[in-house]
PyMOL Python script that loads the backbone (N, CA, C, O; Angstrom):
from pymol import cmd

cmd.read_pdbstr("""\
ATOM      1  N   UNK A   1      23.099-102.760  18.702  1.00  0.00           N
ATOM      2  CA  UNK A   1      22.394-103.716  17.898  1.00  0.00           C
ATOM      3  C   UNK A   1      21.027-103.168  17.458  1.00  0.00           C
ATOM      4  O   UNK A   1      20.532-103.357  16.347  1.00  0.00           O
ATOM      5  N   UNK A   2      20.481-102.470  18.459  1.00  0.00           N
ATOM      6  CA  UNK A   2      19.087-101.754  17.522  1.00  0.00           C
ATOM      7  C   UNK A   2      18.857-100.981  16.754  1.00  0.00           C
ATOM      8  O   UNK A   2      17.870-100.848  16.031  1.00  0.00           O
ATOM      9  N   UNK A   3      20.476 -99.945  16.926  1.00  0.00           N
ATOM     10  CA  UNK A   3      20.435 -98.987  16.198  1.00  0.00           C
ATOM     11  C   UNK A   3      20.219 -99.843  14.567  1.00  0.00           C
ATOM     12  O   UNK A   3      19.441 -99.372  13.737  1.00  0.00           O
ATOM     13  N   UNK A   4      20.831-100.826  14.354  1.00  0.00           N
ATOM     14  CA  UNK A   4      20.701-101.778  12.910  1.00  0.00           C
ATOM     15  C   UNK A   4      19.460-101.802  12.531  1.00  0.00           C
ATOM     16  O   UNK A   4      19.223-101.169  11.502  1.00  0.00           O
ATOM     17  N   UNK A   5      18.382-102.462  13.156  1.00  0.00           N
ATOM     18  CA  UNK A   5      17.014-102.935  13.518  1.00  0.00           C
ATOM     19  C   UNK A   5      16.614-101.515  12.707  1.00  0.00           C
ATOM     20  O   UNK A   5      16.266-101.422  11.529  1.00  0.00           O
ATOM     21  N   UNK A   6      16.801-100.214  13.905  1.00  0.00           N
ATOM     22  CA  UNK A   6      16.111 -99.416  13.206  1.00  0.00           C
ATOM     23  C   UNK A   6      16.306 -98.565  11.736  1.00  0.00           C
ATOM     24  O   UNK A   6      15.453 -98.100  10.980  1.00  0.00           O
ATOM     25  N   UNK A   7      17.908 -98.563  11.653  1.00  0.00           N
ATOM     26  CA  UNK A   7      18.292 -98.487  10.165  1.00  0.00           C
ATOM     27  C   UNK A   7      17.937 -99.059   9.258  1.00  0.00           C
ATOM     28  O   UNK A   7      17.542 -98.541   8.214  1.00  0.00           O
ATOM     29  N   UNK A   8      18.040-100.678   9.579  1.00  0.00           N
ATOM     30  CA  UNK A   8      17.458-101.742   7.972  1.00  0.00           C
ATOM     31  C   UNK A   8      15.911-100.843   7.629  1.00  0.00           C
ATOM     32  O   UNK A   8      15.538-100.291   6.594  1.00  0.00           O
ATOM     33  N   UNK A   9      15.154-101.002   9.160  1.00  0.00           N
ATOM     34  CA  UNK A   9      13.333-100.313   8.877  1.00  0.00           C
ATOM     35  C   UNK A   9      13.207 -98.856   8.034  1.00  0.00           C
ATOM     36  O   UNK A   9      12.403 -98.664   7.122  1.00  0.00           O
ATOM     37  N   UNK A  10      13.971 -98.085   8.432  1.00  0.00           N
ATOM     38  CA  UNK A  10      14.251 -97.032   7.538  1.00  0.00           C
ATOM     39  C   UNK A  10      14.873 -97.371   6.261  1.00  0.00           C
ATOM     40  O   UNK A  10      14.509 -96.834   5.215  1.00  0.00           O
ATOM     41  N   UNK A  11      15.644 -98.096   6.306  1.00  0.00           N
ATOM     42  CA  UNK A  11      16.136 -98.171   4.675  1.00  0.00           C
ATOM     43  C   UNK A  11      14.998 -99.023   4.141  1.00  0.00           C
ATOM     44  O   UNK A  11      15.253 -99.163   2.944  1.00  0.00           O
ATOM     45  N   UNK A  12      13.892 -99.649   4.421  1.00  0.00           N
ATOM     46  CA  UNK A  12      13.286-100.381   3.716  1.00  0.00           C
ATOM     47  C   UNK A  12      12.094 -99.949   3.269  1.00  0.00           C
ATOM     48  O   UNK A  12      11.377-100.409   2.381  1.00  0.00           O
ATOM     49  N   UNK A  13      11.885 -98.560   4.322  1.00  0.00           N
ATOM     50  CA  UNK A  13      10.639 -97.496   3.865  1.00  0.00           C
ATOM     51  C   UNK A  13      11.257 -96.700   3.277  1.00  0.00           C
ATOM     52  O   UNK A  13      10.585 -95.676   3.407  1.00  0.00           O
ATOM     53  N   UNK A  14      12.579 -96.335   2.380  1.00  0.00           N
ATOM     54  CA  UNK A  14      13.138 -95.162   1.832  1.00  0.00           C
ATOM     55  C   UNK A  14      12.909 -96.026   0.628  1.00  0.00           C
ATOM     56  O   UNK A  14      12.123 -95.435  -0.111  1.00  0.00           O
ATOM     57  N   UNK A  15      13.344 -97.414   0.024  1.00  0.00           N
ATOM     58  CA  UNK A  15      13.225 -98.020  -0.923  1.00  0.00           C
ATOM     59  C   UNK A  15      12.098 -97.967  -1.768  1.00  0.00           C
ATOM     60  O   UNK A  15      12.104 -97.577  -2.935  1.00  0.00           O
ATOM     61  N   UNK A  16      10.657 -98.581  -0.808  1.00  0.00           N
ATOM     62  CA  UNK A  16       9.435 -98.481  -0.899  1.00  0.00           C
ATOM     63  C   UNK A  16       9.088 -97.429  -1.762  1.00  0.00           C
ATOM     64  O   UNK A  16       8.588 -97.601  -2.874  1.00  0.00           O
ATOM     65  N   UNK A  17       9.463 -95.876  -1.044  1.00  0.00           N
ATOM     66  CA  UNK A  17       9.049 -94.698  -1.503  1.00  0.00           C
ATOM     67  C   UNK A  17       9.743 -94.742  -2.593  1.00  0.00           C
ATOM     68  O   UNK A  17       8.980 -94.505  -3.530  1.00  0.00           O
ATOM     69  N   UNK A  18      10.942 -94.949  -2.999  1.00  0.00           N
ATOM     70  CA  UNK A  18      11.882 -94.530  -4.345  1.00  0.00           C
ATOM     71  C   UNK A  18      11.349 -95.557  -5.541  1.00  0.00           C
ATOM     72  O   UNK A  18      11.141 -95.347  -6.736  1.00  0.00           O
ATOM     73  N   UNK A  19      11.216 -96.724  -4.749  1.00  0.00           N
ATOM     74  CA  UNK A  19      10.268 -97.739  -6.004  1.00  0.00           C
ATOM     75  C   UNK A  19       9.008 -97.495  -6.181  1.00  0.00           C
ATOM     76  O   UNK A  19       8.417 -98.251  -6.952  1.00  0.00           O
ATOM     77  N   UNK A  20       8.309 -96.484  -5.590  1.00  0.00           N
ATOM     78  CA  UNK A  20       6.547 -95.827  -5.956  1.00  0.00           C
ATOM     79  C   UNK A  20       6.044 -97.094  -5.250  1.00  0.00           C
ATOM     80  O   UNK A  20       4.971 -97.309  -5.814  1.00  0.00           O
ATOM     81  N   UNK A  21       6.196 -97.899  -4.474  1.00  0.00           N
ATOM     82  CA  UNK A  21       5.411 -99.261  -4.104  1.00  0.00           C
ATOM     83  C   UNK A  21       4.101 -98.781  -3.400  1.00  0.00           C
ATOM     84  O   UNK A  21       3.386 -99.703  -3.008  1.00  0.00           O
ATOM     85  N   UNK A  22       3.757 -97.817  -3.221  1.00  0.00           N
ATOM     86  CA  UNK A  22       2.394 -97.058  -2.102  1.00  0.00           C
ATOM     87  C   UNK A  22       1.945 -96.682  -3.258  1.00  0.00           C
ATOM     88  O   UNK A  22       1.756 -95.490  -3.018  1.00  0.00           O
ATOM     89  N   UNK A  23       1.589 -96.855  -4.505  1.00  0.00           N
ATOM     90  CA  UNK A  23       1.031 -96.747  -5.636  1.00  0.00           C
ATOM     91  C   UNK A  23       0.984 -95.299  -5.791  1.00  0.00           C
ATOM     92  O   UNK A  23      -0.166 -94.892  -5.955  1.00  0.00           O
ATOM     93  N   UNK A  24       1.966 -94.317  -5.789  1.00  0.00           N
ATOM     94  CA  UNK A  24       1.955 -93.092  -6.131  1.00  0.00           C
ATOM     95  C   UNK A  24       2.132 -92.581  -7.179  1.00  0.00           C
ATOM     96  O   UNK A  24       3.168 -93.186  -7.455  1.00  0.00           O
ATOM     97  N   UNK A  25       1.916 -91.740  -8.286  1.00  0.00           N
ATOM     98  CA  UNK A  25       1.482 -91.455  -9.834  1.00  0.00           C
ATOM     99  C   UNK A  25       2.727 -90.554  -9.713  1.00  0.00           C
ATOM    100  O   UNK A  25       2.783 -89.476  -9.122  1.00  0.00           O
ATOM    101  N   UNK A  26       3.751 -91.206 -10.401  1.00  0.00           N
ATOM    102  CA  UNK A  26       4.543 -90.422 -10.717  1.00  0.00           C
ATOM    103  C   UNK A  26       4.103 -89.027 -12.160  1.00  0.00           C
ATOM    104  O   UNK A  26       3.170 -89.071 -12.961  1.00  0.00           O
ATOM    105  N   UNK A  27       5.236 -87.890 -12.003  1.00  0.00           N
ATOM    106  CA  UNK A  27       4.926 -87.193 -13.083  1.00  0.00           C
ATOM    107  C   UNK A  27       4.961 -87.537 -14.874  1.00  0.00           C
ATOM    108  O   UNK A  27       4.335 -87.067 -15.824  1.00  0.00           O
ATOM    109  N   UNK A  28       5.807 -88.377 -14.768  1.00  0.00           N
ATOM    110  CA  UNK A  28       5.845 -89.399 -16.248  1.00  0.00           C
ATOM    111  C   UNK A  28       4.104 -89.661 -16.581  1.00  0.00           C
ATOM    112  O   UNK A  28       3.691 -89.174 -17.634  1.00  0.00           O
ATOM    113  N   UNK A  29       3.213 -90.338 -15.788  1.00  0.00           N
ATOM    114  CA  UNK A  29       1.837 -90.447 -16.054  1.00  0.00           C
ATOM    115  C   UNK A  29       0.953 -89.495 -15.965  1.00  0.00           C
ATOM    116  O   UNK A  29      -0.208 -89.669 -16.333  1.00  0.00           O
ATOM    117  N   UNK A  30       1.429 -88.266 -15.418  1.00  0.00           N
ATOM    118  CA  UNK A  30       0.132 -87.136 -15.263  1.00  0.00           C
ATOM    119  C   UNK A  30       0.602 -86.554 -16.791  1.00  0.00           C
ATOM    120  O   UNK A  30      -0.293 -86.142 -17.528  1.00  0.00           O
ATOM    121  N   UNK A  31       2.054 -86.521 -17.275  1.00  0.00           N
ATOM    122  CA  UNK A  31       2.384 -85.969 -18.475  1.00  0.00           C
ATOM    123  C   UNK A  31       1.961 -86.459 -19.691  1.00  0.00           C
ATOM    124  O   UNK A  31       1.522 -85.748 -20.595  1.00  0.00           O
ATOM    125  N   UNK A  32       2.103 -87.859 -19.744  1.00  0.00           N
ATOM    126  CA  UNK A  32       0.840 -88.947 -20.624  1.00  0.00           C
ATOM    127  C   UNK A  32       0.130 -88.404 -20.714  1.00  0.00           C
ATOM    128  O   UNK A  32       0.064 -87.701 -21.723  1.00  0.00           O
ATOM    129  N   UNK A  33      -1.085 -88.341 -19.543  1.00  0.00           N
ATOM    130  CA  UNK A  33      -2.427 -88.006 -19.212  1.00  0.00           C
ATOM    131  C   UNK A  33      -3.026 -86.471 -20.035  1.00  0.00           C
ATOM    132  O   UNK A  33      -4.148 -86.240 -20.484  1.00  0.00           O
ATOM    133  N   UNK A  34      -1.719 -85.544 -20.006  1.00  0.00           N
ATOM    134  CA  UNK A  34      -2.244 -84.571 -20.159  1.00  0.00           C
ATOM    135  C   UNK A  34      -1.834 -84.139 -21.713  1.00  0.00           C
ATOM    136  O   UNK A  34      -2.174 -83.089 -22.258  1.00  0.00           O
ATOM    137  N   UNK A  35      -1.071 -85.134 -22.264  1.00  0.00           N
ATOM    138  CA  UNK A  35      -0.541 -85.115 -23.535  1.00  0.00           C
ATOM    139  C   UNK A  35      -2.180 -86.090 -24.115  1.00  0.00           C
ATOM    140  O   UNK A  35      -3.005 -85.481 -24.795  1.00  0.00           O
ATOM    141  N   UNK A  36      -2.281 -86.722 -23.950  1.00  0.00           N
ATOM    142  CA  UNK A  36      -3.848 -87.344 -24.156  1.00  0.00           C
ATOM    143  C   UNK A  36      -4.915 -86.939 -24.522  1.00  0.00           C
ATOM    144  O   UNK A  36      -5.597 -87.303 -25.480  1.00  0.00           O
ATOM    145  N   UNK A  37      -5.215 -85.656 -23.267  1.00  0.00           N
ATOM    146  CA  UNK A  37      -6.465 -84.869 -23.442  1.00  0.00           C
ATOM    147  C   UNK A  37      -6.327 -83.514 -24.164  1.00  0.00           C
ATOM    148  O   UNK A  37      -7.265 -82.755 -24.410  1.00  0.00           O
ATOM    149  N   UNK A  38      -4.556 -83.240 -24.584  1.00  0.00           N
ATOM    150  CA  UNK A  38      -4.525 -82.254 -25.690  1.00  0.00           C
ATOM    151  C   UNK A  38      -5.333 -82.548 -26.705  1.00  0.00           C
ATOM    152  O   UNK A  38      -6.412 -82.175 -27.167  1.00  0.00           O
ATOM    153  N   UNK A  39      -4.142 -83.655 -27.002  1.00  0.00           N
ATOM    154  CA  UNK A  39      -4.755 -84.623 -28.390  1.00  0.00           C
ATOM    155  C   UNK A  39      -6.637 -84.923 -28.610  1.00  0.00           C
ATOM    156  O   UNK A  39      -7.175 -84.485 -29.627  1.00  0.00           O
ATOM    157  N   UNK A  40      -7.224 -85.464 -27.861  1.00  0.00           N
ATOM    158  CA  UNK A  40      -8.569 -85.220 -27.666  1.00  0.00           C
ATOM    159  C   UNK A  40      -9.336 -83.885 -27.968  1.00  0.00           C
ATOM    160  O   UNK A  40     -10.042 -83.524 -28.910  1.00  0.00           O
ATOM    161  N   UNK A  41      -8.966 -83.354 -26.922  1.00  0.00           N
ATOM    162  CA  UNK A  41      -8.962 -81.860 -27.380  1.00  0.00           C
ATOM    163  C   UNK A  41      -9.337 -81.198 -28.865  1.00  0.00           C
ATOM    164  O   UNK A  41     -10.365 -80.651 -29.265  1.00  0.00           O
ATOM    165  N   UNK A  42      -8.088 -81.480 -29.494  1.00  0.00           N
ATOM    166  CA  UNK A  42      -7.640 -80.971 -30.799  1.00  0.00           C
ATOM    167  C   UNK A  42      -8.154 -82.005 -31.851  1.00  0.00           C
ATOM    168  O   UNK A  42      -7.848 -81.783 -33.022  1.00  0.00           O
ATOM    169  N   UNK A  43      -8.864 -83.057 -31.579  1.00  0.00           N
ATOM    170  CA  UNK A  43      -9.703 -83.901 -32.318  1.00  0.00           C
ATOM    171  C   UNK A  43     -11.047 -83.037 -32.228  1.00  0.00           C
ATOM    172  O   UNK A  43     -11.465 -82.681 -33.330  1.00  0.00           O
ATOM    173  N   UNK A  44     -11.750 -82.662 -31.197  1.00  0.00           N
ATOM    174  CA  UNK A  44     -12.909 -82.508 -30.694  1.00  0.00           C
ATOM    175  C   UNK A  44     -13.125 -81.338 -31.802  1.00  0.00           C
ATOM    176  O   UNK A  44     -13.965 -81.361 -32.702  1.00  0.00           O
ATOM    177  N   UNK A  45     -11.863 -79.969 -31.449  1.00  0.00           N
ATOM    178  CA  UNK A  45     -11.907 -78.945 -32.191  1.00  0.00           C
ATOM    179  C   UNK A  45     -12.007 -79.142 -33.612  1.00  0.00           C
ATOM    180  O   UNK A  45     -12.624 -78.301 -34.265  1.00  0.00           O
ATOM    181  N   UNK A  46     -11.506 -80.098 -34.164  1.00  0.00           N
ATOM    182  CA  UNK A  46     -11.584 -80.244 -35.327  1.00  0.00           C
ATOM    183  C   UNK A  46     -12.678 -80.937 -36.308  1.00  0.00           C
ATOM    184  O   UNK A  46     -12.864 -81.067 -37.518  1.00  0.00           O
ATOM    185  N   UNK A  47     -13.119 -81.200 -35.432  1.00  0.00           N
ATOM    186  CA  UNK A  47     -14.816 -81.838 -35.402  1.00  0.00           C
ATOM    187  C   UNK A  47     -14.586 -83.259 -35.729  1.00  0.00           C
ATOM    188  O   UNK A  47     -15.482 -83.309 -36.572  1.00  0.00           O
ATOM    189  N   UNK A  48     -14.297 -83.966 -35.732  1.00  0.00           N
ATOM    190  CA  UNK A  48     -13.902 -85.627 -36.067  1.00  0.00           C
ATOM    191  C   UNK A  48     -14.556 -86.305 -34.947  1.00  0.00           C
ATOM    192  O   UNK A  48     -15.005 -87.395 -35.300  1.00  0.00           O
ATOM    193  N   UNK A  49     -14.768 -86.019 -33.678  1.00  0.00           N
ATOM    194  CA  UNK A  49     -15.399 -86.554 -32.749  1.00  0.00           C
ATOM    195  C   UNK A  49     -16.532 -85.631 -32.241  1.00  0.00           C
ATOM    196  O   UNK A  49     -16.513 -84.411 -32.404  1.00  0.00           O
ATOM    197  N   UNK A  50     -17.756 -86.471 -31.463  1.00  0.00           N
ATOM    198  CA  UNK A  50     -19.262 -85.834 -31.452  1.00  0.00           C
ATOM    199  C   UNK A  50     -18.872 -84.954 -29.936  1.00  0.00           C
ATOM    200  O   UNK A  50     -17.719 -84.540 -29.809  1.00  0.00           O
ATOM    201  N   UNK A  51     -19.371 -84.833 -29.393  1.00  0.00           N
ATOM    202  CA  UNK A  51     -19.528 -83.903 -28.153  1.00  0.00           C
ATOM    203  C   UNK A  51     -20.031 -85.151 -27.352  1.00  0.00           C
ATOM    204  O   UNK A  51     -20.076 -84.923 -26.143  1.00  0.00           O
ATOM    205  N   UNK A  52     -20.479 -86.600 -27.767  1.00  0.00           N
ATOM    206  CA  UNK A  52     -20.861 -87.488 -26.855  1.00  0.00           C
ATOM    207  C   UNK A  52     -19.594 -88.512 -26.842  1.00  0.00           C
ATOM    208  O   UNK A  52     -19.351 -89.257 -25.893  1.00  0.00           O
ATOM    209  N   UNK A  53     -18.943 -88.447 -27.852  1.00  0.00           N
ATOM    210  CA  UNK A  53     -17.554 -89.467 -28.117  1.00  0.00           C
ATOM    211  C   UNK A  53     -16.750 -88.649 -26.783  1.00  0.00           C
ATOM    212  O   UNK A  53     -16.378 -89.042 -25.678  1.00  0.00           O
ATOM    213  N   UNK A  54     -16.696 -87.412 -27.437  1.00  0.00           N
ATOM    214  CA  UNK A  54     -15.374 -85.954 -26.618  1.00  0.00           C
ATOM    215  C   UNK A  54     -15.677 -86.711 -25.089  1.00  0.00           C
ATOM    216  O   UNK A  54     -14.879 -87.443 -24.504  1.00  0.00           O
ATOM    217  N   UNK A  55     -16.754 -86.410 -24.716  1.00  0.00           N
ATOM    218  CA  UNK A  55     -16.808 -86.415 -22.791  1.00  0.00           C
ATOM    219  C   UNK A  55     -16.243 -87.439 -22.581  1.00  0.00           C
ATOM    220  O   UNK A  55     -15.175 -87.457 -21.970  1.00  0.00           O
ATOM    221  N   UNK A  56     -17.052 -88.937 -23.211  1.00  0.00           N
ATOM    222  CA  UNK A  56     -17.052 -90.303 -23.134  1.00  0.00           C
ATOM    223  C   UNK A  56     -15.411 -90.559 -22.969  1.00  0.00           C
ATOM    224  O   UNK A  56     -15.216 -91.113 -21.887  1.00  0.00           O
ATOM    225  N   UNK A  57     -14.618 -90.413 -23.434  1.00  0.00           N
ATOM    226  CA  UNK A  57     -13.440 -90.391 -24.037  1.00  0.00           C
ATOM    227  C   UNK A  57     -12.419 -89.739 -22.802  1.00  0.00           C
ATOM    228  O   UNK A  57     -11.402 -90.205 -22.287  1.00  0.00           O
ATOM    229  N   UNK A  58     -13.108 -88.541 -22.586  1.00  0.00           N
ATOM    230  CA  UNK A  58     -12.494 -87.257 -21.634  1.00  0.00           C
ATOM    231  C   UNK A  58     -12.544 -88.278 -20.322  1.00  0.00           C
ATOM    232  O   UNK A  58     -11.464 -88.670 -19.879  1.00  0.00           O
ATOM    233  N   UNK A  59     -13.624 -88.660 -19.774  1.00  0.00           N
ATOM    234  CA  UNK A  59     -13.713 -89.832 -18.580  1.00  0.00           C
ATOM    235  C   UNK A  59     -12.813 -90.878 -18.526  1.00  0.00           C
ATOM    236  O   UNK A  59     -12.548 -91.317 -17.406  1.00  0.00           O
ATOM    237  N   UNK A  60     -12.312 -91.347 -19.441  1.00  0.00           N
ATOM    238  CA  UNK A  60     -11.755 -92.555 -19.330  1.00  0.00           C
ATOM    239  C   UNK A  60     -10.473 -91.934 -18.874  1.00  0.00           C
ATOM    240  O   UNK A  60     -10.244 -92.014 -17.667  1.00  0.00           O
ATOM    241  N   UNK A  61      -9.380 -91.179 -19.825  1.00  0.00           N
ATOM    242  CA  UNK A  61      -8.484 -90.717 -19.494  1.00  0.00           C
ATOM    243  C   UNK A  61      -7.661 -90.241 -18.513  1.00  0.00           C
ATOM    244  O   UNK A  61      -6.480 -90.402 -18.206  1.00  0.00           O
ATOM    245  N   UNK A  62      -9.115 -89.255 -17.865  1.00  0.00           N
ATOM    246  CA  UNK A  62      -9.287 -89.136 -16.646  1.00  0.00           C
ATOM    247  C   UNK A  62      -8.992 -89.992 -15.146  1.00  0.00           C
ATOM    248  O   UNK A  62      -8.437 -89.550 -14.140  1.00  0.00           O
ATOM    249  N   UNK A  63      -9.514 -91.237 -15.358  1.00  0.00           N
ATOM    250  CA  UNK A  63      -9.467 -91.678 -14.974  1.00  0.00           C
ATOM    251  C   UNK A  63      -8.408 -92.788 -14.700  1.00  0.00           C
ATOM    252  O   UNK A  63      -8.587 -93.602 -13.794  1.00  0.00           O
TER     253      UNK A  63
END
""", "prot")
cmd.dss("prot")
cmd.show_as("cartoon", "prot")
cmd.util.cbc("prot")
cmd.orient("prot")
């Protein structure tokens, strides 16, 4: 009978982890993130944004 007990507890921390519920950043959002600050990037280079917009901008993303 415990062996159950301790199976359900394991299956319910394997779930947890597979549903990201411990708020972990999957790679889908770092790939966003970094598709973002290309784009930024390649604004900055192109001069359309100031060097005070660029950082301002760069922080948020970041974040």
């Amino acid at each position: 009978m415990m062996i159950f007990g301790i199976l359900g507890i394991l299956l319910i921390v394997y779930l947890l982890f597979k549903t990201d519920m411990f708020g972990r950043k999957d790679d889908s959002f770092r790939k966003g993130n970094d598709e973002a600050l290309e784009a930024l990037s390649k604004r900055y280079a192109q001069g359309t944004l100031s060097r005070e917009e660029y950082l301002s901008m760069k922080e948020d993303i970041s974040n």
